[in-house]
N, CA, C and O atoms as a DFTB+ gen file, in Angstrom:
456 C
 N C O
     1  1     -83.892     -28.091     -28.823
     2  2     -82.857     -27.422     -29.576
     3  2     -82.310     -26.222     -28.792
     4  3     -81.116     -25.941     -28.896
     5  1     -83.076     -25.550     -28.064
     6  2     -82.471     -24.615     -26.854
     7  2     -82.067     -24.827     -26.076
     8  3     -81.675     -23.898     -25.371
     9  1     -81.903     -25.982     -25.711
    10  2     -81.127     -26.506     -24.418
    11  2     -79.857     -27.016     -24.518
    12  3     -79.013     -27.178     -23.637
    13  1     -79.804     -27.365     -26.284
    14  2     -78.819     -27.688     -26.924
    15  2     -77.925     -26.714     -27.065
    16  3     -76.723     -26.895     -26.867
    17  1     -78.372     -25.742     -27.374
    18  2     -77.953     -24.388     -27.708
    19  2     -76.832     -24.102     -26.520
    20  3     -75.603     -24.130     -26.582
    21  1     -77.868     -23.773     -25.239
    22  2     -77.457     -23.346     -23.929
    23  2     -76.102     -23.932     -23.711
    24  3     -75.068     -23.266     -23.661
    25  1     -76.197     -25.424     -23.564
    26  2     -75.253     -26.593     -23.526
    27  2     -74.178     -26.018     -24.365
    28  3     -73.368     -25.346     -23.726
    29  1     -73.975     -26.111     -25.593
    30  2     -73.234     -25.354     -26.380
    31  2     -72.470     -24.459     -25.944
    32  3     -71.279     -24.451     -25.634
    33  1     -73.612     -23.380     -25.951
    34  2     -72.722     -21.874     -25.097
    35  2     -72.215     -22.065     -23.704
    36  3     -71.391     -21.213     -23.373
    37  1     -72.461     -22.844     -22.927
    38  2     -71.760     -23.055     -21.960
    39  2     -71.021     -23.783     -21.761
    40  3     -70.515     -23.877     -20.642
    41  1     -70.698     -24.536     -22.734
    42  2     -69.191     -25.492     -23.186
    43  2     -68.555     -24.032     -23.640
    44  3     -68.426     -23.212     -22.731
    45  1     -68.324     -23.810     -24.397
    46  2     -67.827     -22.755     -24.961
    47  2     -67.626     -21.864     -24.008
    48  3     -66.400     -21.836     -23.904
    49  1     -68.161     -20.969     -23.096
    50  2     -67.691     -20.513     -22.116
    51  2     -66.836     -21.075     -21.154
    52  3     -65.798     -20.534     -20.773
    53  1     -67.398     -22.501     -20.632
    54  2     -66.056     -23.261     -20.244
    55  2     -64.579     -23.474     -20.999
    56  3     -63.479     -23.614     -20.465
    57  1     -64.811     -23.458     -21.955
    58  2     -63.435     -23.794     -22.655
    59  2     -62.903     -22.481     -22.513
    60  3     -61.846     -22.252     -21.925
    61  1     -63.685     -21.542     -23.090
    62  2     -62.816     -19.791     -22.892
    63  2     -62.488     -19.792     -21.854
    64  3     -61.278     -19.620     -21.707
    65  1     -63.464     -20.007     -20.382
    66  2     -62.602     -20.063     -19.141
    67  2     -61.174     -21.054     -18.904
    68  3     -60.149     -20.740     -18.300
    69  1     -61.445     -22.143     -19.491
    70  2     -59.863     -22.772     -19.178
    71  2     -59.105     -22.209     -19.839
    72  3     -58.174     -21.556     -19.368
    73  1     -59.331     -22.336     -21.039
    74  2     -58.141     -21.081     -21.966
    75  2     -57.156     -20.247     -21.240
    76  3     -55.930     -20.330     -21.171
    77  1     -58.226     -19.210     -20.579
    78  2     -57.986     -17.974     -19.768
    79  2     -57.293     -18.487     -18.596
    80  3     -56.189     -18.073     -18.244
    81  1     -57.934     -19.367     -18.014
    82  2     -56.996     -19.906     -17.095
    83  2     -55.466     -20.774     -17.045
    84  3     -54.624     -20.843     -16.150
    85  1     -55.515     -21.324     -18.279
    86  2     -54.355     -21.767     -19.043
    87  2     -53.258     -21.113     -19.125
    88  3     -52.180     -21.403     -18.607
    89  1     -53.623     -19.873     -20.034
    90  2     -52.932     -18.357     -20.296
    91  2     -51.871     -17.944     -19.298
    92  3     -50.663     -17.737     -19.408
    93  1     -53.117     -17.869     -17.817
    94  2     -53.139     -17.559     -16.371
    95  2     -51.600     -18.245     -16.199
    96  3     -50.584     -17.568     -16.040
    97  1     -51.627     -19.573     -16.256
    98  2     -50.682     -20.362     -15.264
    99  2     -49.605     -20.407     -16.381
   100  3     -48.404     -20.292     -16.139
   101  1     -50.270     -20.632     -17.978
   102  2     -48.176     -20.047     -18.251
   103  2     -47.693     -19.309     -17.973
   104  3     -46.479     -19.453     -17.824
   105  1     -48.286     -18.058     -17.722
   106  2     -47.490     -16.579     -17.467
   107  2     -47.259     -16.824     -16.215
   108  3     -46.313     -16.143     -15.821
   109  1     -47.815     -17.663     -15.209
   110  2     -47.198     -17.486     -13.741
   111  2     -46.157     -18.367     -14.172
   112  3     -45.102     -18.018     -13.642
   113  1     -46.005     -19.407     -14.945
   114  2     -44.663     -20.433     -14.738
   115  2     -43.714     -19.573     -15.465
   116  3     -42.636     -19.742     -14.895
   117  1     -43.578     -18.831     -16.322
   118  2     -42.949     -18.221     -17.000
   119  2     -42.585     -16.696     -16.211
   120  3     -41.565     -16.091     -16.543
   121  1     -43.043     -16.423     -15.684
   122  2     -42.989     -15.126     -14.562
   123  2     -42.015     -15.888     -13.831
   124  3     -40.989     -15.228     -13.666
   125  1     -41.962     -17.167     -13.280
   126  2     -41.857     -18.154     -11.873
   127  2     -40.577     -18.917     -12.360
   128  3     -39.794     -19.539     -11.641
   129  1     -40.510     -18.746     -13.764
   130  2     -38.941     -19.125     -14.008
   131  2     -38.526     -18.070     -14.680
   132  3     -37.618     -18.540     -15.365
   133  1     -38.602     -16.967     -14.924
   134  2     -37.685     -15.865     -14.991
   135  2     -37.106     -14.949     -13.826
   136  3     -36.151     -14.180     -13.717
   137  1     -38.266     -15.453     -12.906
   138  2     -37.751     -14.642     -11.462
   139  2     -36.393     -15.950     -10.876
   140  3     -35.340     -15.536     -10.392
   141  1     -36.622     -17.220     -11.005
   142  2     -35.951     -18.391     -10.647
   143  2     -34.892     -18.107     -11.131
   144  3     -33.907     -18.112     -10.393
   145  1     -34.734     -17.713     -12.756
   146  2     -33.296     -17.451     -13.391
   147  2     -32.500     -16.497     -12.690
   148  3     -31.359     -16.744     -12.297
   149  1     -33.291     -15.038     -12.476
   150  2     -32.666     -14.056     -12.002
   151  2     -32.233     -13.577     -10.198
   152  3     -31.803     -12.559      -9.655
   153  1     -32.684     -15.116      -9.695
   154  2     -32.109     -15.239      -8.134
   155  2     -30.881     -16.111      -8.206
   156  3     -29.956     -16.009      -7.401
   157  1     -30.922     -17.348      -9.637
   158  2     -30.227     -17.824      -9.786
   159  2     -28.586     -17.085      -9.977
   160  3     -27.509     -17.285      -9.417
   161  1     -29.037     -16.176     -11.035
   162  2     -27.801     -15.342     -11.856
   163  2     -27.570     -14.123     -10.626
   164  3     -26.548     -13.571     -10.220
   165  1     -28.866     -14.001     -10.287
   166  2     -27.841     -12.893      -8.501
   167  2     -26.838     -14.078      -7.445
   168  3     -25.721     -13.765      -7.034
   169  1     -27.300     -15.028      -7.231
   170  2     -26.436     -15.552      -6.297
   171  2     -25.480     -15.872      -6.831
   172  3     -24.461     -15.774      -6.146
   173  1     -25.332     -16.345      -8.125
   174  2     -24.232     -16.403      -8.604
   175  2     -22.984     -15.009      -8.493
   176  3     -21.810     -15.095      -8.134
   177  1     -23.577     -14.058      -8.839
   178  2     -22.942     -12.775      -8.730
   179  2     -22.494     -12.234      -7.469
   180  3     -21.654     -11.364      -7.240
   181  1     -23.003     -12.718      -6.926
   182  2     -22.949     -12.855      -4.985
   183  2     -21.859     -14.275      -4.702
   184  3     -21.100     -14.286      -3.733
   185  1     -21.883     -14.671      -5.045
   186  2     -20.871     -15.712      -4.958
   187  2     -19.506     -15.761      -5.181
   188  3     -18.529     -16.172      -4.556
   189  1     -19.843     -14.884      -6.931
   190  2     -18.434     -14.209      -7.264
   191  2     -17.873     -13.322      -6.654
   192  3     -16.665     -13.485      -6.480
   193  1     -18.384     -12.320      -6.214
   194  2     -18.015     -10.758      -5.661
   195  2     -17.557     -11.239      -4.168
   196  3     -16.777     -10.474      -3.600
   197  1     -18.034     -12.656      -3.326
   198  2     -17.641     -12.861      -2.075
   199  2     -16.117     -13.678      -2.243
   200  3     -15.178     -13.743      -1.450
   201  1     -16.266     -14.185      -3.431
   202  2     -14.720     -15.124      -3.893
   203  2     -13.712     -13.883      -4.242
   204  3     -12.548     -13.802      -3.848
   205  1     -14.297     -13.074      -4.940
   206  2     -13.096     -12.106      -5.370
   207  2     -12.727     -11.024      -3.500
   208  3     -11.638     -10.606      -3.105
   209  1     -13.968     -10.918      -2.873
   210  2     -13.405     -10.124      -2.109
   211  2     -12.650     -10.892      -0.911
   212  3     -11.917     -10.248      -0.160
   213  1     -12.809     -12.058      -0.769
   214  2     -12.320     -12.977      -0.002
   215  2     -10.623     -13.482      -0.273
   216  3      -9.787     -14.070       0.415
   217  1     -10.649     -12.931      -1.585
   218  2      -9.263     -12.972      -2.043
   219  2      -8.722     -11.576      -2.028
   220  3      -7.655     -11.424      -1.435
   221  1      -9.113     -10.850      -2.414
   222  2      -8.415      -9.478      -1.539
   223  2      -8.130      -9.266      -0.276
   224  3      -7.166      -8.637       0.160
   225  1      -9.157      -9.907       0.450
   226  2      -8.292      -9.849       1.714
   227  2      -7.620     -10.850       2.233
   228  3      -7.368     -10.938       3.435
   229  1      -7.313     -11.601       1.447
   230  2      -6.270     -12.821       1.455
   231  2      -4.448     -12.258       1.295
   232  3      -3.360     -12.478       1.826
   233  1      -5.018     -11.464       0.251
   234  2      -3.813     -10.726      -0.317
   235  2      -3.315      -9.440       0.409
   236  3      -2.184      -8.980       0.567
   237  1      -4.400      -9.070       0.748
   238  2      -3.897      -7.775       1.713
   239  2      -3.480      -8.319       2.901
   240  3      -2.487      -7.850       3.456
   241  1      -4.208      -9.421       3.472
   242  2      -3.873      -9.909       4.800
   243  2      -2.047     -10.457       4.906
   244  3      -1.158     -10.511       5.756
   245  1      -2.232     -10.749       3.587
   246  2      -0.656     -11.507       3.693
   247  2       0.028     -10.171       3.354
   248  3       0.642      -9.798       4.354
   249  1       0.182      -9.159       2.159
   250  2       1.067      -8.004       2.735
   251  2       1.185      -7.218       3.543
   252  3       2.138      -6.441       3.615
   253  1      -0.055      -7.282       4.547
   254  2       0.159      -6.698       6.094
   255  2       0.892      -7.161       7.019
   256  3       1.559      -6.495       7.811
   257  1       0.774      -8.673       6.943
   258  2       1.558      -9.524       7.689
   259  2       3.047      -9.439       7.172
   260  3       3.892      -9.691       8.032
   261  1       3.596      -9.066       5.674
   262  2       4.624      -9.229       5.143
   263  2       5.574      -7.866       5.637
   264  3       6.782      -7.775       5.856
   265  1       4.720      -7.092       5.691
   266  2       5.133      -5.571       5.823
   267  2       5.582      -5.708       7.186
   268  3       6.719      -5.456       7.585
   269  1       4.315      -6.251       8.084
   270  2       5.019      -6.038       9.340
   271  2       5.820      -7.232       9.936
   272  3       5.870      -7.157      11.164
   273  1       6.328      -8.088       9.524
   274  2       7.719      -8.947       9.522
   275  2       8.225      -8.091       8.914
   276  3       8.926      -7.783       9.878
   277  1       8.571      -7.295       8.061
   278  2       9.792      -6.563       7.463
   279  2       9.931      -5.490       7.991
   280  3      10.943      -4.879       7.644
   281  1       9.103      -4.879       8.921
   282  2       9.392      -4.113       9.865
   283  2      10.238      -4.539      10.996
   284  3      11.407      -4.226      11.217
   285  1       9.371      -5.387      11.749
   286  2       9.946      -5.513      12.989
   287  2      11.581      -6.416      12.718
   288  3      12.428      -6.586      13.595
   289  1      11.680      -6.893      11.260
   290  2      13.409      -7.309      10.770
   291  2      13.873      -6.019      10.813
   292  3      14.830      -5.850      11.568
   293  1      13.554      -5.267      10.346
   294  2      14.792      -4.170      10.038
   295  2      14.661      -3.289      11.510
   296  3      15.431      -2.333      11.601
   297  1      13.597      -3.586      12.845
   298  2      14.059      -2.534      13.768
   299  2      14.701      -3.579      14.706
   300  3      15.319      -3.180      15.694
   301  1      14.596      -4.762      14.471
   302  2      15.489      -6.040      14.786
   303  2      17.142      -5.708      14.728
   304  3      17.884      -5.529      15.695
   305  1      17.457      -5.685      13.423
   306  2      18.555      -5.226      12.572
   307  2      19.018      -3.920      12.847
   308  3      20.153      -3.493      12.635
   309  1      17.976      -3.264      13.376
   310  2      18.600      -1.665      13.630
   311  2      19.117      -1.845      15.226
   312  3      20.181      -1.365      15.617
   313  1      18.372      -2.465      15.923
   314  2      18.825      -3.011      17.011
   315  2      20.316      -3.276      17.342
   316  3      21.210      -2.654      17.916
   317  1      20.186      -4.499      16.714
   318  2      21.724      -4.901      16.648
   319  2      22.544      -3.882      16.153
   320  3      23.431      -3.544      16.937
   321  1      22.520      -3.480      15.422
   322  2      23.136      -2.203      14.960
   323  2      23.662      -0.931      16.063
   324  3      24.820      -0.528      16.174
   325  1      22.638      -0.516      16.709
   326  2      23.088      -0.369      17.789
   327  2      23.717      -0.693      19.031
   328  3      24.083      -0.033      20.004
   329  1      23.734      -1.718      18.762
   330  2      23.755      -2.483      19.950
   331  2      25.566      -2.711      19.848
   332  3      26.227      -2.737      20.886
   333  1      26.188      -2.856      18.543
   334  2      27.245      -2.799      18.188
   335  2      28.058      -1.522      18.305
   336  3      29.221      -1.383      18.684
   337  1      27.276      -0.723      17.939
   338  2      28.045       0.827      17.824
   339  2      27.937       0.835      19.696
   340  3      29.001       0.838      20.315
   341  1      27.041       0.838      20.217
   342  2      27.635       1.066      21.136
   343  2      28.771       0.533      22.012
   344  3      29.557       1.237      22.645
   345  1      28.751      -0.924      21.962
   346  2      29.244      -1.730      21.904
   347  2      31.269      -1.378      21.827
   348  3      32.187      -1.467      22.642
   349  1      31.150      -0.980      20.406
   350  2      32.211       0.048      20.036
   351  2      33.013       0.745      20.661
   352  3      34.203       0.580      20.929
   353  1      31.749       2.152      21.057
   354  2      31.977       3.229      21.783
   355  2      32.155       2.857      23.184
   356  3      32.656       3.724      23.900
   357  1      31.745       1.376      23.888
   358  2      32.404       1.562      25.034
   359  2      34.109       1.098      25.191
   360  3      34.920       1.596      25.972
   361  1      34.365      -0.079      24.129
   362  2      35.658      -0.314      23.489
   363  2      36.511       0.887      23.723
   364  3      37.477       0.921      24.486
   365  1      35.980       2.047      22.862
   366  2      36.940       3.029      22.339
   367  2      37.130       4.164      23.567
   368  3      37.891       5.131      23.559
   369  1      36.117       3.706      24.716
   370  2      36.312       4.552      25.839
   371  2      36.905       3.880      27.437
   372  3      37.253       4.447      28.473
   373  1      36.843       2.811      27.151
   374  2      37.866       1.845      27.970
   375  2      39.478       2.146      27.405
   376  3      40.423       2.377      28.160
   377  1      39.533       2.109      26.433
   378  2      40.823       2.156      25.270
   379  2      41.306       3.344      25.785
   380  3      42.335       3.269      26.457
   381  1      40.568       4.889      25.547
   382  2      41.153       5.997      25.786
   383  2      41.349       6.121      27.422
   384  3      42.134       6.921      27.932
   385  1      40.553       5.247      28.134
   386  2      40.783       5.451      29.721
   387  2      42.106       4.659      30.254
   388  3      42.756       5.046      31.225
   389  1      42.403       3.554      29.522
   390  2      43.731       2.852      29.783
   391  2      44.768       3.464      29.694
   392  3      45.731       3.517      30.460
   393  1      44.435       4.282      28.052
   394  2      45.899       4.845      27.503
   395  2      45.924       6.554      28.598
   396  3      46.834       7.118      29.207
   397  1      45.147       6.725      28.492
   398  2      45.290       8.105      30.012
   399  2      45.536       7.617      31.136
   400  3      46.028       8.442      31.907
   401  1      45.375       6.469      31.603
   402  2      46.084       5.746      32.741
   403  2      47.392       5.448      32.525
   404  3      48.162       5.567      33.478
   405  1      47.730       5.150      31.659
   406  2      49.420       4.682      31.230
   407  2      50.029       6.110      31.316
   408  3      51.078       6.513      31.818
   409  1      48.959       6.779      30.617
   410  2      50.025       8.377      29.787
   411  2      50.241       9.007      31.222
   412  3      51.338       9.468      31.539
   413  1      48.850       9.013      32.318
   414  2      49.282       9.252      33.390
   415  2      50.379       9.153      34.525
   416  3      51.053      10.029      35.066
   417  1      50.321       7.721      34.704
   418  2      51.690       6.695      34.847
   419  2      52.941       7.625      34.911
   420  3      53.608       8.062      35.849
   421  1      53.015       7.779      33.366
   422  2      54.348       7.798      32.265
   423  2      54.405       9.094      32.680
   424  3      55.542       9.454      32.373
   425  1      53.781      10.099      33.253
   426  2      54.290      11.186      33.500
   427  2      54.494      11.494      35.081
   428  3      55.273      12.393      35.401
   429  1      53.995      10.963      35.790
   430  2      54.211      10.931      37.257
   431  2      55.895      10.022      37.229
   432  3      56.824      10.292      37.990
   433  1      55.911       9.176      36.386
   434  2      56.719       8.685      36.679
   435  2      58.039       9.598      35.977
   436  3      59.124       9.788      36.527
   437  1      57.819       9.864      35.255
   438  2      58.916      10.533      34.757
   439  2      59.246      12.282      35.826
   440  3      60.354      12.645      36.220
   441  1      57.986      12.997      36.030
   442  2      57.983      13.261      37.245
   443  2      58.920      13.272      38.518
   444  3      59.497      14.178      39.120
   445  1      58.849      12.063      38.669
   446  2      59.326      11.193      39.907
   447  2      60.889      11.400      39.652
   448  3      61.635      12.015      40.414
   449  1      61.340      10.656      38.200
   450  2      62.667      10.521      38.106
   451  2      63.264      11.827      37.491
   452  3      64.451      12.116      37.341
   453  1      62.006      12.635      37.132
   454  2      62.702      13.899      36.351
   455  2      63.473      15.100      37.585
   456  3      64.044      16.114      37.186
């Protein structure tokens, strides 16, 4: 009957030990999928924040690029712009050098016959 006993209590201690050990390994699977969730829900967040910033500089990249085509149009445009006026101004100084050649002319010659 004491050996029975023993037997007994050391079933019983075995079972408390698996128990305990039972306990043990839900809390690691449960530790082991809450840490799983929360690498899950970071990479996700990491995923987002690389999509959103990947699109900012999508967007900035293209109004940098937009800005500077609309620069180099309008010093394009200012170009020509100049390029006309001067253009102009040599017109209007050929023009005044002819007509002082004529006016010159016109007075030597009159000059001449005066």
């Amino acid at each position: 009957e004491k050996a029975a006993k023993e037997l007994q209590d050391q079933a019983a201690a075995l079972r408390d030990m698996a128990a305990r050990h039972q306990t043990d390994i839900d809390d690691v699977r449960r530790t082991t999928a809450r840490g799983q969730a929360a690498a899950e829900d970071g990479i996700q967040t990491l995923a987002e924040r690389h999509r959103e910033l990947t699109e900012d500089y999508q967007h900035h990249r293209s109004a940098t690029e937009e800005g500077f085509r609309a620069h180099a149009d309008r010093a394009h445009e200012s170009d020509e712009a100049h390029q006309r006026h001067w253009a102009a101004a040599e017109a209007q100084l050929r023009d005044l050098a002819d007509r002082a050649k004529h006016q010159s002319a016109e007075q030597q010659r009159v000059a001449v016959e005066g």
